[in-house]
Structure formats: structure tokens, C-alpha cells
GUMAR-945803 format. One line per 3 residues: number of its first residue (from 1); for each residue x, y, z of C-alpha. Coordinates in nm, 3 decimals. Example, Ala and Ser with C-alpha at 12.3 -4.5 7.8 and 13.67 -1.06 7.14 Angstrom:
<atoms>
1	1.230/-0.450/0.780; 1.367/-0.106/0.714
</atoms>
This chain:
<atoms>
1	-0.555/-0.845/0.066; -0.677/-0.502/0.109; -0.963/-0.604/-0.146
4	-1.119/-0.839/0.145; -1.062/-0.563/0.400; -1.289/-0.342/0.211
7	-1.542/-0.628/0.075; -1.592/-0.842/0.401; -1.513/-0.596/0.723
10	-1.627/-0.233/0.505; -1.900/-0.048/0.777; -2.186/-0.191/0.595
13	-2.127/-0.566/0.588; -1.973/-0.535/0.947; -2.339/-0.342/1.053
16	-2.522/-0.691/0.879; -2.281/-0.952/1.012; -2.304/-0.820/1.330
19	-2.689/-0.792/1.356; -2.721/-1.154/1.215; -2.435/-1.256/1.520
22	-2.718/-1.066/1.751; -2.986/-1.211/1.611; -2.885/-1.587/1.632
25	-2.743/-1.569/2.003; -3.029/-1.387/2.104; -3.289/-1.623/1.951
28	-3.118/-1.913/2.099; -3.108/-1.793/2.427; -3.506/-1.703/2.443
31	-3.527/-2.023/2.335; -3.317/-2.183/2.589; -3.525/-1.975/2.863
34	-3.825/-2.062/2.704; -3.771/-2.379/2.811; -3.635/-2.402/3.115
37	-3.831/-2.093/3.236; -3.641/-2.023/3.519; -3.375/-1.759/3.542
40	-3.097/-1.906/3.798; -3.141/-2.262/3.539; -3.122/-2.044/3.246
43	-2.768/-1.911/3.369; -2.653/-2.268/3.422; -2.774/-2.337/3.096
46	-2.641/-2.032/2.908; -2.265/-2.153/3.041; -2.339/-2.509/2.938
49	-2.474/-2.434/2.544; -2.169/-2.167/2.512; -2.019/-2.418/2.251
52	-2.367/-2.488/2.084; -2.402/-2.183/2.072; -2.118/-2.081/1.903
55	-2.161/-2.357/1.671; -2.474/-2.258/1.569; -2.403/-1.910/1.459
58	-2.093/-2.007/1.264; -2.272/-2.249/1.031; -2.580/-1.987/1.034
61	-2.316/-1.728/0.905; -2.147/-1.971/0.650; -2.519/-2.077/0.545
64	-2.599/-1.704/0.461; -2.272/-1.646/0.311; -2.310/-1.924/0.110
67	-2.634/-1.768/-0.025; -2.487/-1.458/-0.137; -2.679/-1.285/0.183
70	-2.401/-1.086/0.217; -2.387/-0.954/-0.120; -2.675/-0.682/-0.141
73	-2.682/-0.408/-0.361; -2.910/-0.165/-0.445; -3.257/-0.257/-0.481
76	-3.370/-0.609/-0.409; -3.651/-0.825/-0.420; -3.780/-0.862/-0.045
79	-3.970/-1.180/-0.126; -3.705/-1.312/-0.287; -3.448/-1.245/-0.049
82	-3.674/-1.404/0.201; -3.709/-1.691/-0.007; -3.292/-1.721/0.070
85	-3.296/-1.652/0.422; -3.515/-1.964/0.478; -3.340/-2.150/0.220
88	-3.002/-2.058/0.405; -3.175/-2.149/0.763; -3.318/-2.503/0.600
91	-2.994/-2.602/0.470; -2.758/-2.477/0.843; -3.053/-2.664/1.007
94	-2.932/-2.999/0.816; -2.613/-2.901/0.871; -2.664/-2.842/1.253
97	-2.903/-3.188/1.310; -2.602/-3.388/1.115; -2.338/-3.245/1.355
100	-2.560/-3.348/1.665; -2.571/-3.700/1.466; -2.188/-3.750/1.431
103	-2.115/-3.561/1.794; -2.403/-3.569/2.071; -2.219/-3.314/2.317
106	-2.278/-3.008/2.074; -2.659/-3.120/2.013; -2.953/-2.881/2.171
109	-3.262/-2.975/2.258; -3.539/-3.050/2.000; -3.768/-2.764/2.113
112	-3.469/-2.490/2.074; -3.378/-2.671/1.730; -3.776/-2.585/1.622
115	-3.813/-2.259/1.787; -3.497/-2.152/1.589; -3.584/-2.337/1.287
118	-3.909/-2.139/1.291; -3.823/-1.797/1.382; -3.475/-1.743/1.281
121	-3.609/-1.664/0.914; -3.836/-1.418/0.966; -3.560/-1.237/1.156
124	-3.283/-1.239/0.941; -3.488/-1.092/0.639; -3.555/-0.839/0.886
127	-3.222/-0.737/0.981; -3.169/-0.726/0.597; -3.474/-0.525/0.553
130	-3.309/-0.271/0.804; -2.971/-0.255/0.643; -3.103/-0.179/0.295
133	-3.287/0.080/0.475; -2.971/0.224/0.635; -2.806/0.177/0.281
136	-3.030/0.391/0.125; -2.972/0.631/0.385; -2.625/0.684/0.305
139	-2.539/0.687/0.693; -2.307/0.423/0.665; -2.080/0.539/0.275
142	-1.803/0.650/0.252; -1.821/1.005/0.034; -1.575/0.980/-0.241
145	-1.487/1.265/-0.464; -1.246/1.183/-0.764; -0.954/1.408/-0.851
148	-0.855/1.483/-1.218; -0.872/1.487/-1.592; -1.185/1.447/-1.722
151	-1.112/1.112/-1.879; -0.965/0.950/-1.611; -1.240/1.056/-1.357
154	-1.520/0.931/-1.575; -1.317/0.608/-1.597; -1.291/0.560/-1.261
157	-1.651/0.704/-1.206; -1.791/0.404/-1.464; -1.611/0.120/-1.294
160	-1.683/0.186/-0.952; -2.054/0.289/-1.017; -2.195/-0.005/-0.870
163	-2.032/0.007/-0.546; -2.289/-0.060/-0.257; -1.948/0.071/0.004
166	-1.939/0.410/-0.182; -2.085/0.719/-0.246; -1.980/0.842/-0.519
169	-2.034/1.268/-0.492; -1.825/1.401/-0.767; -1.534/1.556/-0.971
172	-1.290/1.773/-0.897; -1.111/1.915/-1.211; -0.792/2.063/-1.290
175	-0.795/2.464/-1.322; -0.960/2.536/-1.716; -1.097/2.130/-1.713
178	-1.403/2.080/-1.801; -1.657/1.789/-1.932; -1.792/1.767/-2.272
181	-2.156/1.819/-2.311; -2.370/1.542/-2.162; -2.189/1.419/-1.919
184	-2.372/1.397/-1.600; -2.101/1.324/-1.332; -2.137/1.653/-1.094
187	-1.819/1.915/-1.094; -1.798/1.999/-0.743; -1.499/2.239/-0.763
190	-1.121/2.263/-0.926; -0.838/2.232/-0.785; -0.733/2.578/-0.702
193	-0.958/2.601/-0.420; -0.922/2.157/-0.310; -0.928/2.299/0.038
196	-1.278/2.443/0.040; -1.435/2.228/-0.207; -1.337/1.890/-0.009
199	-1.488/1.980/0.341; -1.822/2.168/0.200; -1.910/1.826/0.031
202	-1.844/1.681/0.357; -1.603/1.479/0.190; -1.457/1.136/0.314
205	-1.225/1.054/0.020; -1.012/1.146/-0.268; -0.956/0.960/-0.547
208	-0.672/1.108/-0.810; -0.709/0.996/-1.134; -0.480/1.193/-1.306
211	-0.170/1.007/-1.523; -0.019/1.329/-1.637; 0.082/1.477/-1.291
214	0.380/1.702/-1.350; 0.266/2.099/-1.231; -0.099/1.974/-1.218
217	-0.127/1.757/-0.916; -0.165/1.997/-0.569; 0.059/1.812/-0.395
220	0.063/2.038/-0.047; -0.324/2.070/-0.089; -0.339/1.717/-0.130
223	-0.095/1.656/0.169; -0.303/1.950/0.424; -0.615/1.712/0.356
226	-0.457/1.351/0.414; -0.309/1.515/0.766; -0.661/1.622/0.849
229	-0.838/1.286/0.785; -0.915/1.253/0.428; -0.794/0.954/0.277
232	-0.659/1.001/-0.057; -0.574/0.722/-0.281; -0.472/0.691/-0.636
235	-0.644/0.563/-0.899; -0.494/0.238/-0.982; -0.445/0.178/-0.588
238	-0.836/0.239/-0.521; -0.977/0.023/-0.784; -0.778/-0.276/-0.685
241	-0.888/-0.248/-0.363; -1.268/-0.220/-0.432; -1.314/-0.446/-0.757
244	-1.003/-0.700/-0.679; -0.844/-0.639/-1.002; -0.557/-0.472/-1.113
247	-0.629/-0.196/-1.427; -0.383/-0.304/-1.720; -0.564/-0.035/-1.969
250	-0.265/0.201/-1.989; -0.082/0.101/-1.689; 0.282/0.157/-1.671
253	0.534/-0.113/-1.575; 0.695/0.124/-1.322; 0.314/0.123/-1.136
256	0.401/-0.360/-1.146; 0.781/-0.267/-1.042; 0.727/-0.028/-0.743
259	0.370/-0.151/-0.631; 0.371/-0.371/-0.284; 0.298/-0.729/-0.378
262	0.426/-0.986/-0.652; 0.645/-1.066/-0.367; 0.773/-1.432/-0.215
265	0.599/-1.601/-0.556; 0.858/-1.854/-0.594; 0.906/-1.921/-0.206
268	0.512/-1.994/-0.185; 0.468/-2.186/-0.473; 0.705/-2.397/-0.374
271	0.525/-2.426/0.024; 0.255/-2.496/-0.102; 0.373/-2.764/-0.355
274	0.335/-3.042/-0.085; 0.022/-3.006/0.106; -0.131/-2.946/-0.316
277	-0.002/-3.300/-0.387; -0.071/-3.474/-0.064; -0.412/-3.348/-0.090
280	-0.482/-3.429/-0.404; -0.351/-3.778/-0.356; -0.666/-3.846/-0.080
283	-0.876/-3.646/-0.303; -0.854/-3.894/-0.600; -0.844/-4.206/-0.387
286	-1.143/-4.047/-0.206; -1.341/-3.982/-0.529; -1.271/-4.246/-0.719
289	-1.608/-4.446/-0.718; -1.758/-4.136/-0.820; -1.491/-4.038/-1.084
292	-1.583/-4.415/-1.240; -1.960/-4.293/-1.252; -1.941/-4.020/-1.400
295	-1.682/-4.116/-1.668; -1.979/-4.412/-1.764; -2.296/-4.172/-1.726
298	-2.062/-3.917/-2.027; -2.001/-4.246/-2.213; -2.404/-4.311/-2.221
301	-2.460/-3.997/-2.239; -2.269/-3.921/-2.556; -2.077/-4.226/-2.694
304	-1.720/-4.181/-2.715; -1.381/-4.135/-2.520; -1.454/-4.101/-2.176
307	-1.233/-3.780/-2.114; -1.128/-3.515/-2.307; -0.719/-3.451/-2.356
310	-0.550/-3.087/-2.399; -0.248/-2.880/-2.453; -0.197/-2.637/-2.193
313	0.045/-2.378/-2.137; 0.155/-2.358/-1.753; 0.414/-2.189/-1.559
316	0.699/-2.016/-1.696; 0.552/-2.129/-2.061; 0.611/-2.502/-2.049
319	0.321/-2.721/-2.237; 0.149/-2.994/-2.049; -0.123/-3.232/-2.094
322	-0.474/-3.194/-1.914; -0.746/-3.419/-1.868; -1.128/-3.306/-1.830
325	-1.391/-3.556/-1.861; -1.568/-3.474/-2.216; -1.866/-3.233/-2.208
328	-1.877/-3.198/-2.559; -1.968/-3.382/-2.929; -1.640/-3.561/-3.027
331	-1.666/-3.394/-3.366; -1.661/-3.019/-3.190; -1.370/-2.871/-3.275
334	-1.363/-3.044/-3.637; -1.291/-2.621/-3.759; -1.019/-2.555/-3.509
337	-0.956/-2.472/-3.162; -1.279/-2.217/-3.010; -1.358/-2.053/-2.724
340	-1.685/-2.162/-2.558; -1.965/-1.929/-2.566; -2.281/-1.859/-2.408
343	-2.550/-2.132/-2.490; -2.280/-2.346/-2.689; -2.459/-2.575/-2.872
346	-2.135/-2.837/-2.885; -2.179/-2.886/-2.481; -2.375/-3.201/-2.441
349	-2.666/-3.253/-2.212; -2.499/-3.361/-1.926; -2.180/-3.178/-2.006
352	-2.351/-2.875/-1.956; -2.447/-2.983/-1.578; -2.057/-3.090/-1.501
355	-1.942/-2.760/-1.631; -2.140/-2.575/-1.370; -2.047/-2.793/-1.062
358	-1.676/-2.812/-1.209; -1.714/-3.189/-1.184; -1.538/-3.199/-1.541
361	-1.222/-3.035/-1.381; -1.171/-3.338/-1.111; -0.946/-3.548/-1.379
364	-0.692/-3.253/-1.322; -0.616/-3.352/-0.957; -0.351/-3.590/-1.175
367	-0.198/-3.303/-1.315; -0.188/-3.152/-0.933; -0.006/-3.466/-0.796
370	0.228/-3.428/-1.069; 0.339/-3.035/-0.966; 0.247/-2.915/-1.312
373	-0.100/-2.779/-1.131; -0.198/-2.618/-0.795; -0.547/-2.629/-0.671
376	-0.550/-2.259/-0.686; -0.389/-2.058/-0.991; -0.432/-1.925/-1.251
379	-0.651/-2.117/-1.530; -0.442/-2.293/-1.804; -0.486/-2.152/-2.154
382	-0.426/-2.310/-2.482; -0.119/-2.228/-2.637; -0.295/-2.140/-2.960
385	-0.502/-1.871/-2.767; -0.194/-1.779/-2.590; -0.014/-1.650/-2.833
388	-0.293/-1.489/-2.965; -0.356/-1.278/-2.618; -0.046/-1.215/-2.574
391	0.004/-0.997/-2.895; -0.295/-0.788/-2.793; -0.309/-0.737/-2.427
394	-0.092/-0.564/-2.254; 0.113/-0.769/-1.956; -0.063/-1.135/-2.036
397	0.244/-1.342/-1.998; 0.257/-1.267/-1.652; -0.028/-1.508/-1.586
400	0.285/-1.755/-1.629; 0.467/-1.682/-1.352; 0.246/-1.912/-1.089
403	0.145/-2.275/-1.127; -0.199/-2.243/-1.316; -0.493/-2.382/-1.106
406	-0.852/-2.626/-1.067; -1.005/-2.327/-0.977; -0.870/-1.985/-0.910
409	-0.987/-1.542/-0.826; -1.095/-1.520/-1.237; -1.299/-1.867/-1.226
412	-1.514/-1.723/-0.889; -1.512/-1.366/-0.961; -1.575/-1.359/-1.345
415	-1.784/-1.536/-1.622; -1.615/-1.750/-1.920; -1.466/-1.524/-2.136
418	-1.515/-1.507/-2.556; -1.433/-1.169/-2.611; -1.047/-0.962/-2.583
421	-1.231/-0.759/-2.327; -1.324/-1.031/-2.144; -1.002/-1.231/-2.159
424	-0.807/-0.873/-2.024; -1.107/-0.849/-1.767; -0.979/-1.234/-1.653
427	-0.624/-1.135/-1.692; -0.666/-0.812/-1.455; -0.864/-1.084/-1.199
430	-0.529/-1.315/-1.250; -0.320/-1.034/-1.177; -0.456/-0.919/-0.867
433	-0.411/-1.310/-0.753; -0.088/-1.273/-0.840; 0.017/-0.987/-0.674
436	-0.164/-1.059/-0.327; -0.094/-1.437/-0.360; -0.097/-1.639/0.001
439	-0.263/-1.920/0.192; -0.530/-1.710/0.324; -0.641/-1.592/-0.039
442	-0.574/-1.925/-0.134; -0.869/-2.017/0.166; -1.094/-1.765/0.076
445	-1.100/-1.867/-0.332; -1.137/-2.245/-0.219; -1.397/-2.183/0.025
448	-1.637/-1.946/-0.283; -1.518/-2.249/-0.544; -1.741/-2.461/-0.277
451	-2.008/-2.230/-0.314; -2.031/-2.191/-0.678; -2.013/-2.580/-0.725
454	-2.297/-2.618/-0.451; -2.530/-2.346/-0.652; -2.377/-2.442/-0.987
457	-2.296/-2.099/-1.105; -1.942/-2.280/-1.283; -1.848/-2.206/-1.623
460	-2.051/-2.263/-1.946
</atoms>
């Protein structure tokens, strides 16, 4: 979970959550005063909306979480980003008057509903403006330096490159290390003088990317720093934690055997077995009308069966049958079984459209009711790709030791993959699931599977 630690409570996106919690309560109450004008009422009042209040900044936050207003990097469009803030206040304001609707104790008054309705955007774009200000100020990165080989460093240097919670300074080599001509990552220093070279960079960090470690690692240096402040991290640790995936590009099994995680799999998946099925029981009784419409607007849409049957491979390798309401020709896999690609013109008109909102993945709530799915896992393969992956990338058949899922960390993190880069790209997403698995991860991947299907960013 250290991934979330560093994505959702790093300095930076505590600075913007907290100005946005400012900014909300602080509108409110001017509006509150506003209209009762006088200060001993506005106390009474205060107590009295402490509820409403709270309400409305947690569906303000979710709003602007929901609209990726927490996810700024580098340099961004201020008119667009505007255009989001008031999108983001529109749709909490719906939110907010529908609430009032179903309970009438939580509901404000219709001039604080307007005043915040009105102002509220032009503030939040400017506590954004602010922060990308600060950002590019570098007050508020960490400085990281990277410890090792040259290989290693520029590996880690090109993955972590577009960190917006980093500052990436430099290398620091071994003694007689050196680049190759044209690389522009900076040498600060080697390691025979770490000690001096760390603080004179003003230093916050050290990441060692070094796999061959015996006499070349300096280990008391390296200690002398960590006791004075400097976090130091390895490389394989660090990159989990800031891109929530774990590195299988020459990773040894020892790193899997003696890393914390992978731990209470079998206990879990078998908690969370119940509430999965019970769920998905009022889910499908719940969404059956709908289900019914759907499967007849695919039928006139492209004439044929209704839903789409396939071989999957779930946990521990046994094969089961899925069902996804068709998306594509009935004739499109006449050649043989092929991954979907970009722009893939076998995806029918409205299949394309249910791929994106993930409404073709609803059939599976059968599968979920029947234990051979969870809600969140792992995606199901076919076993003809399976194999296939297997043979060429290193630690796939791991992916088989959790129930695969409707939605899971690869599906919200990562785009459909066609390529063996991208399918060990998925498969280090997968692992990181697996290795951190628990109801609150569980939470978090249901609650951004909400927000992909609301802004249809699904799969192609």
C-alpha cells in the first residue's frame, strides 16, 4: 500500500487537497454570513450547517477526484483545466441538490447553493494555478539521487522521469564508472566520497540501483547517511512504490520470496468470497431490465447471438466459461484467436461504446456468483495466449494464484495490451495487486473502475 502513501498523501497532493478543503469551508461560510449578516446568527448557524458542511466538501473532493484534478503534471492547459473545475463543481452541485431531494436535513439554503455554485470554480482553478506554481518551484520535491551502475541508474532514471513527487538530481557512480557518450543524466559524484557528494546536492534521497553488490555497494557510507536522515531505498523497492508495479525485467525470485507482501492470499480470497457473491446476486437482480436492453440494442445493432462465450483460464489454472455481451462481427475471429488493437475494425458501433463503460463485462457477475470470479482480480486470459506469455515472460503464472476479476489495478492503471511489452507491463500491474492485495486496495480499484466507466476511458 505504500504506492497510495506516496500517490494520494505525497507533500504535493496533501498541499492541493488541503487548499481545496480551505477553499470549500471557507466559501460556504462567507456565504452563510452573507446571508444572515450578523455575526452572533452566523455562529449559531456555523454549528447548525457543520454536517452540510462536511457534506459538501466530501462530494466537492470526490467530484474533483473524479476529474483527474488531482492528477497534474507538468505543464497544463489553464483553460482547460478550468474547463474541469466547473465541470467537477456542475456535476457535485447535482450531486449535492439530489441529496437535499432524498434527505431535507442536510439541504442549505438556495442562496448559499448559488453563491457556491458560482464562485467555487473560479477558486479551485486558482488554488491549482498556485500549486503548479509551487511545483515548478521545486519547494515541495523530494531530491533524489540514484546510486549505481550506469545501466541500472539510467533504467531507473527513464521510468521514473515523469514523476510530478520527484526531483530527479542525478547519478552517483561506482569508483572508474562512467556513462557512454550522450547520455545526459548529470554525474554528481562516485562513491568514494557518498558522504560529501550527498549533502552538497542537498540531497533528500538515495536510490541504489546496483544488482551486482558484492565489494561495490558502501554499505557504512550508505548506513552514516540513512542515520542522518537520508532515506535510501533500493531499486526494485522505490519503483513499486512510485509507479505501483513490481519490475519483473531481471528480477530474482529471492527479491518475490523475501519481499513483504504475497501474504494471507488464500485467507482473503476466501473472506471475501461471500460479500463477492452476495453482491453480485443484488447486482444482477438490480440490473436486470437494463441487462435485457442492452442485450436487444447489440442484437439490432449487429444481428446475431446476443452475448459472446469464452474460455478463460482462472485461478490456480482451471478453465472456465465467460460471458460478455458481443461487441464484435460474429465472423471476427474466423483466422484464430487475436488480441484487440487500437481502432479494431471488428468492434461494432455500439460495441465500441460498451467497451469503454465496461457495460460488456456485466454478464460476468454470473461467473462472480459462481466463485470462479471476484469483482476485483486479476483479468482472465485465454488459455491460448496463456501459454503463449508464459513461455516468454518471466513470472506470468503467478497472475493465477488469485481469483481473476470484472475489473482489477491493470484494467484502471494501464491501456489494452497487443504487444509482449505491454502484456509484462499488465503483468507487473497484476503483480503489485497481488502482493499488496486487501479490502482497502480492493476499495480504492472499485471506486477508479467508477470513474473510468463514468468518463468512458474502458478498454478498446
Amino acid at each position: 500500500m505504500r504506492y497510495f502513501i506516496d500517490r494520494f498523501f505525497s507533500v504535493r497532493s496533501l498541499t492541493l487537497l488541503v487548499m481545496d478543503v480551505v477553499v470549500v469551508t471557507l466559501t460556504t461560510i462567507a456565504a452563510v454570513w452573507l446571508r444572515l449578516g450578523h455575526p452572533a446568527a452566523f455562529t449559531l448557524s456555523v454549528e447548525g450547517y457543520r454536517y452540510a458542511i462536511v457534506l459538501i466538501i466530501m462530494v466537492h473532493m470526490m467530484a474533483l477526484y473524479y476529474h483527474e484534478l488531482y492528477s497534474l503534471k507538468g505543464t497544463v492547459d489553464v483553460k482547460q483545466m478550468a474547463v474541469n473545475v466547473a465541470q467537477s463543481v456542475a456535476v457535485s452541485s447535482a450531486a449535492l441538490f439530489g441529496l437535499y431531494y432524498l434527505v431535507p436535513q442536510l439541504a442549505i439554503g438556495r442562496g448559499i447553493f448559488i453563491f457556491n455554485l458560482l464562485l467555487l470554480p473560479l477558486l479551485l482553478t486558482g488554488t491549482r494555478v498556485i500549486y503548479l506554481w509551487m511545483g515548478h518551484r521545486d519547494a515541495l520535491l523530494q531530491r533524489i539521487a540514484i546510486l549505481g551502475e550506469p545501466q541500472g541508474v539510467a533504467e531507473v532514471w527513464g521510468r521514473l522521469g515523469g514523476s510530478t513527487n520527484y526531483k530527479l538530481v542525478g547519478a552517483i557512480l561506482p569508483d572508474g564508472d562512467a556513462f557512454d557518450d550522450g547520455e545526459a543524466i548529470p554525474v554528481l559524484g562516485h562513491t568514494d566520497n557518498l558522504r560529501k557528494v550527498v549533502p552538497a546536492h542537498a540531497i533528500d534521497g538515495l536510490i541504489v540501483a546496483m544488482r551486482e553488490r558484492r565489494g561495490r555497494l558502501p554499505l557504512e557510507d550508505l548506513l552514516y547517511l540513512k542515520m542522518g536522515g537520508i532515506r535510501v531505498d533500493n531499486q526494485d523497492n522505490f519503483l513499486e512504490r512510485v509507479t505501483g508495479r513490481v519490475p519483473v525485467t531481471g528480477l530474482p525470485p529471492s527479491s518475490l520470496v523475501f519481499s513483504d507482501g504475497f501474504r494471507r492470499i488464500d485467507a482473503y480470497q476466501r473472506l471475501k468470497s461471500i460479500p463477492d457473491r452476495l453482491l453480485a446476486m443484488v447486482l444482477l437482480l438490480v440490473l436486470l431490465p437494463f441487462l435485457v436492453l442492452v442485450g436487444l440494442l447489440v442484437f439490432l445493432d449487429s444481428p446475431g447471438a446476443v452475448l459472446y462465450r469464452q474460455t478463460r483460464v482462472g485461478r490456480a489454472g482451471t478453465l472456465f466459461q465467460i460471458a460478455k455481451f458481443r461487441t464484435m462481427r460474429t465472423n471476427a475471429e474466423q483466422g484464430g484467436a487475436q488480441f484487440a488493437g487500437a481502432d479494431d475494425p471488428r468492434i461494432t458501433r455500439l460495441g465500441r461504446y460498451l467497451r469503454k463503460l465496461r457495460i460488456d463485462e456485466l454478464p460476468q457477475l454470473v461467473n462472480v456468483i459462481k466463485g470462479e470470479m471476484a469483482f476485483v482480480g486479476p483479468r482472465p486470459e485465454r488459455p491460448e495466449f496463456v501459454n503463449d506469455l508464459q513461455r516468454q515472460i518471466p513470472y506470468y503464472y503467478l497472475r493465477t494464484v488469485v481469483r481473476p476479476g470484472i475489473t482489477g489495478w491493470a484494467q484502471i492503471r494501464y491501456p489494452y495490451g497487443e504487444t509482449l511489452t505491454q502484456h509484462r507491463e499488465k503483468l507487473e500491474h497484476d503483480l503489485y495487486y497481488i502482493k499488496n492485495i486487501s479490502m482497502t486496495l480492493d476499495t480504492l480499484i472499485a471506486i477508479d473502475t467508477v470513474r473510468v466507466m463514468l468518463f468512458a476511458r474502458g478498454s478498446r
